[in-house]
N, C-alpha and C positions, 0 to 999 in steps of 0.2 A: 209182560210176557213177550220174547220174541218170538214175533211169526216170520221170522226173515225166511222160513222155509215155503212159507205160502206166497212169497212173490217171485215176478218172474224180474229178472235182471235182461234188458237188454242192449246191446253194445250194436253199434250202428255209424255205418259210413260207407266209403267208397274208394274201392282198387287202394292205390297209393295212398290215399289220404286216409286210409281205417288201418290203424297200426295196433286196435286193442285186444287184436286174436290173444295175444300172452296173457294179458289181463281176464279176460272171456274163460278162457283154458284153468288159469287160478281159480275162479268161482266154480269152473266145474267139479275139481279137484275137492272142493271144501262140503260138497254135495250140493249145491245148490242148483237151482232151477235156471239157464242160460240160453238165450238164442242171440245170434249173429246175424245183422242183416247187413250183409259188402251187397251195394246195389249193383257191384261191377260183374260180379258172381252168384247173382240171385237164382239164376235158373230158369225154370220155365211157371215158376208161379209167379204174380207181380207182388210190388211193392204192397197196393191199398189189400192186394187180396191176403198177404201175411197177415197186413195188421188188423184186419177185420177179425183173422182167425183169434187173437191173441189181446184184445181190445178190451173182453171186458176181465182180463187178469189184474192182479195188483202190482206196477208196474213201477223198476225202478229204471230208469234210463240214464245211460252212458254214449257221449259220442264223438269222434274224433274230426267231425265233416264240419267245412266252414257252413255257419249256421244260415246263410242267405242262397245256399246252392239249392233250387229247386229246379225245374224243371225249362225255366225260362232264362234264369240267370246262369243254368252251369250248362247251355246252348250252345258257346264258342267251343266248349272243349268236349263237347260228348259225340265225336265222330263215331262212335259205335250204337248212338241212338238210343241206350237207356235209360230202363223208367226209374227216375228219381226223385226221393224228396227231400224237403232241408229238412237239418235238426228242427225247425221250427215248426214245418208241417208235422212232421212227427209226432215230437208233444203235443200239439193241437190235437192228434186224432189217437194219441195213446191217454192222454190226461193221468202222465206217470205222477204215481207219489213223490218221488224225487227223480231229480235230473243233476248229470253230472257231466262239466266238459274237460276233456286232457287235448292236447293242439297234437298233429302230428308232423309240425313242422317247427324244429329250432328255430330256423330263420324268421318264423310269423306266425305267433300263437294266434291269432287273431286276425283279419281285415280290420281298420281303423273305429269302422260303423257300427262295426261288431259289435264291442264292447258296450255299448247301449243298452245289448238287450242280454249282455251275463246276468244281471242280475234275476234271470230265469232259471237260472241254475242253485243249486244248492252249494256248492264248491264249483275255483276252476282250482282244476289239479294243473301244475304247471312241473317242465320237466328240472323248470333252475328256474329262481325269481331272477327277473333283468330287468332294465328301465322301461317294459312296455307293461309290466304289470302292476303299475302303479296305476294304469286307468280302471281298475275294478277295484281301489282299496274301494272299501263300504258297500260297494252294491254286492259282494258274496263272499263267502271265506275264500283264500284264496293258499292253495297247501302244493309244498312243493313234495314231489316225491317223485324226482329223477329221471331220466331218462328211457324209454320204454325198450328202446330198442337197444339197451347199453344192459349188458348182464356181468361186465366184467369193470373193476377198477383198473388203471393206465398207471403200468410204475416204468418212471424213465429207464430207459438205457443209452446204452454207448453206441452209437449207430458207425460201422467199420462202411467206409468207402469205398470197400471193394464190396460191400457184401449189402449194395440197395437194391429192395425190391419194390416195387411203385404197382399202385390198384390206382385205374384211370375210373372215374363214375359221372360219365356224359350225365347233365340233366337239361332245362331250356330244349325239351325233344321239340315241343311244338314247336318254337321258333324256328330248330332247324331242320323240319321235316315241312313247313312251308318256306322257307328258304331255297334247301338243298334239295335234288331227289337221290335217293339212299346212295350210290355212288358216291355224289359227290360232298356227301355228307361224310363217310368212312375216306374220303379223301383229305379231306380236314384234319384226319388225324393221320396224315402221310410223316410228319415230323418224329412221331414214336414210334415209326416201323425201324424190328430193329435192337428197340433198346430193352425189351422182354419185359414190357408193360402190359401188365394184364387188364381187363374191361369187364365192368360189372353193369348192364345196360340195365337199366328200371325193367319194371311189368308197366308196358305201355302199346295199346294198340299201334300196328303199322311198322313195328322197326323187324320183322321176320326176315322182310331182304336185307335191314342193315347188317342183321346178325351174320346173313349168309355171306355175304362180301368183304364181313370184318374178317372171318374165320378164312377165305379165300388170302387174304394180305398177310396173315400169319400171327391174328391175334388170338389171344388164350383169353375166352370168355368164360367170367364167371357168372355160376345161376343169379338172376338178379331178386329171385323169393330167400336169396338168404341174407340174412341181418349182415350189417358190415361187420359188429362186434363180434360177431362167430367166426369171422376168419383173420382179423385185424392181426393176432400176431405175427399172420407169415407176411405183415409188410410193414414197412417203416416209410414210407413215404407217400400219401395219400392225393390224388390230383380227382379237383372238381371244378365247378364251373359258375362265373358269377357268385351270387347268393344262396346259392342250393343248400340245404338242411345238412348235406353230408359235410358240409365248409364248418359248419359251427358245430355237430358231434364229435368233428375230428381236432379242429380247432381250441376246443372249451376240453378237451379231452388230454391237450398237451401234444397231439402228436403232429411231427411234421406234416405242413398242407399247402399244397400249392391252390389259386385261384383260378381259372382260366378267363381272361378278360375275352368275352365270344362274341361281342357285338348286341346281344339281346337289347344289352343296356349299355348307358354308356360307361366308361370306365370309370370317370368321377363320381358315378349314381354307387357301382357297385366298390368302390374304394370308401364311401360316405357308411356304406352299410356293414361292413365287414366287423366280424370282433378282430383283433387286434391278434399282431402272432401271424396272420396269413400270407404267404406269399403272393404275390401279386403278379402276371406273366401271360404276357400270348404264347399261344401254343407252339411256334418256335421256341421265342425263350424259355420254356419251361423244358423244353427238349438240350437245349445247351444247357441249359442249370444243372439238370440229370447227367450231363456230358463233365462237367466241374465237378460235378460229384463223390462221381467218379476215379477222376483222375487227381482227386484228391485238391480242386484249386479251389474247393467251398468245404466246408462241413454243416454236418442237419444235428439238431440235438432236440429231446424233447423237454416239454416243458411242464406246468404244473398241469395235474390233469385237476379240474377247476368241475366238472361234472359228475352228477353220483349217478350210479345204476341204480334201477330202479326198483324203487323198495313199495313190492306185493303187499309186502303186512300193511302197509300204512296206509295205503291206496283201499286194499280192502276193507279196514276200519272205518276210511272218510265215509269211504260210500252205505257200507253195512249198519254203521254205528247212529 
């Protein structure tokens, strides 16, 4: 008999890093029983006081957080001082029937150590198999089913020289909001004023004066809650930074991408990392390149798009079935 109606499904993470609202939204749609816990946007109830509510339901768990971020370990980066627990605490105090992990980052489905303890999981759902999932053959099924934030397939085109339009997507915030103060952070990108490159800044505490002072230089900021895939047609030329997840969606996707070498890390750490197909450039360079572009002394071309959008049906089988 399926009783999939009598359990509760739920999907659990934090700000950036819980990318399973679409997934979450699919189970609703199917009637089922779904709660969301973003520790980033919980509210005014806490964490343990949810899951007390909801503790003794039958319980399927989903989560996109690295699984060691508790409340000691995700310390460096919790300038907002929220109450947090890892996937690990979780099942411990949810004792779900099943557990299910999807990464929300291309760049690093996993931390190294991680992988130790997949084998708690019932599935890792992966958005494209690559050489780092090889460290869970045997200890869990391991199902690929696309990319979460990709709703569309990438078919090349002819990209006209006169006609580039470029989405800039700063990430490494922390590094350069302890680096820089917002000034001179939005001063950093003085080499694109100008060239009518647009700016899609993350949801991240702290950057409200950078927004203020970009918009002051004359940059056209996009909402950073919408998916890139939602707007990716109106641009053919994609600039990020280092390692960032947007390098390898845009990358593995075929479309042209610039890297921005930012100092975070070093240049040979983040050249060692790249998938293949990236452009590589400090943010000078990458402002001449657009300038070549231009004027017609380079050309951009897409490539194979190598990533599949993400397939609901199959995801909700893993998990359901």
């Amino acid at each position: 008999m399926d009783n999939s109606a009598e359990k509760l499904y739920v999907f659990a993470g934090f700000g950036i890093e819980y990318v399973l609202n679409p997934l979450a939204n699919y189970f609703r749609n199917q009637g089922l029983d779904v709660i969301e816990i973003d520790m980033y946007n919980h509210g005014n109830t806490t964490v343990e006081e949810h899951i007390n509510e909801i503790r003794h339901r039958q319980i399927v768990f989903i989560t996109s957080w690295h699984l060691f971020f508790d409340q000691h370990n995700f310390e460096p980066y919790n300038k907002m001082k929220k109450k947090v627990m890892s996937p690990l605490e979780l099942m411990s105090a949810l004792n779900p029937l099943k557990s299910y992990y999807y990464p929300h980052d291309l760049a690093c489905y996993l931390h190294p150590i991680e992988y130790k303890w997949i084998d708690l999981f019932d599935a890792f759902l992966v958005p494209k198999l690559n050489k780092d999932t090889f460290r869970a053959d045997g200890l869990t099924d391991i199902v690929e089913v696309g990319w979460i934030k990709k709703n569309i397939a990438v078919k090349g085109q002819t990209i006209d020289s006169n006609n580039i339009s470029a989405l800039y997507l700063p990430s490494n915030i922390e590094y350069s909001l302890s680096k820089y103060t917002p000034r001179e952070y939005v001063d950093t990108w003085k080499p694109f004023v100008g060239l009518g490159i647009a700016v899609k800044l993350p949801i991240w505490d702290g950057l409200d004066e950078v927004c203020t002072i970009a918009k002051e230089e004359g940059f056209t900021l996009i909402d950073g809650s919408i998916s890139l895939f939602s707007i990716l047609l109106e641009y053919n030329l994609i600039i990020g930074n280092g390692t960032s997840s947007v390098i390898y969606e845009t990358a593995l996707s075929g479309i042209p991408i610039i890297s921005l070498m930012d100092g975070a890390e070093s240049d040979t750490y983040y050249k060692s990392k790249l998938p293949s197909g990236v452009i590589t450039k400090t943010i000078e360079e990458a402002a001449d390149y657009i300038k070549d572009i231009r004027g017609g002394r380079t050309q951009l071309h897409y490539k194979e798009d190598l990533l599949k959008p993400f397939d609901f049906d199959l995801a909700f089988k893993t998990i359901t079935g």
